[in-house]
N, C-alpha and C positions, 0 to 999 in steps of 0.2 A: 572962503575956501582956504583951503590947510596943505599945503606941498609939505609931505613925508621926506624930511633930509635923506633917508638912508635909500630909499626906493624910487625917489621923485614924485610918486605918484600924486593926485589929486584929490581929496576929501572932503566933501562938503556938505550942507544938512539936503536933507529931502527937499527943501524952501530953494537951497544955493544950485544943485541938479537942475531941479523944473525950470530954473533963471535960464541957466547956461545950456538945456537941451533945447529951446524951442518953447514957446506957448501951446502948444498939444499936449505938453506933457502936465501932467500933475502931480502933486506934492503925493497924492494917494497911489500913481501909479506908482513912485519911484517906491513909495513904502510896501507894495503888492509882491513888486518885483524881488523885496530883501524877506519875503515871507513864505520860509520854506514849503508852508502847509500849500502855498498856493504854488509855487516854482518849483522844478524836478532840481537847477541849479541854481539857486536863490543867489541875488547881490550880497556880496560882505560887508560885513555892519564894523562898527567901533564905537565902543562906549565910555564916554567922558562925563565929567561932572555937569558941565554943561549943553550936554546930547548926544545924541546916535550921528556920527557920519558913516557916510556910503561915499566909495571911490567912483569917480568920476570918468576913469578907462570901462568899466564897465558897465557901466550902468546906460556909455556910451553905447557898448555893443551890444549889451541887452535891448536898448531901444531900435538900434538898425534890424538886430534879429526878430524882432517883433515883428517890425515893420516889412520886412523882407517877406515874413511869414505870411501876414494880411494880402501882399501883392499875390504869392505861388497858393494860397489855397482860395483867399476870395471871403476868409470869414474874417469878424473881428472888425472894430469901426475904421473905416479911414482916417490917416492925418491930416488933422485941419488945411497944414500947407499944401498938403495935395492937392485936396478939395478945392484951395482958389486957386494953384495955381493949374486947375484944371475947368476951373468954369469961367476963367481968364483968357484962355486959350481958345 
């Protein structure tokens, strides 16, 4: 992960995301979510010689809104941690 001196923010590859969101998430999802054709407001990219980072605040809150979205409509797979922490319960 790469802290931006001038903003703070958080940058990290699609591999360093999936680490630090949760094991539900995927390297594919995080790359889905930065793919305008697929997203009305796609995650921001940055591109270096040695890869593409995606910031890490939102890629935060594109995952809650996903997820938020799956709970109020009912489509779209569950997250894993749901799922045990609901067949736990």
């Amino acid at each position: 992960m790469i802290r931006d001196p001038r903003t703070g923010r958080e940058w990290g590859t699609a591999a360093q995301l999936a680490a630090r969101l949760g094991p539900d998430i995927t390297v594919a999802m995080i790359r889905n979510w930065a793919n305008p054709k697929r997203e009305a407001n796609p995650l921001s990219r940055r591109y270096d010689r040695r890869g593409v980072y995606y910031p890490l605040d939102e890629a935060a809150a594109m995952e809650s809104a996903k997820r938020k979205s799956k709970e109020e409509t009912g489509k779209g797979r569950p997250r894993q941690l749901d799922a045990t922490l609901a067949a736990a319960a």
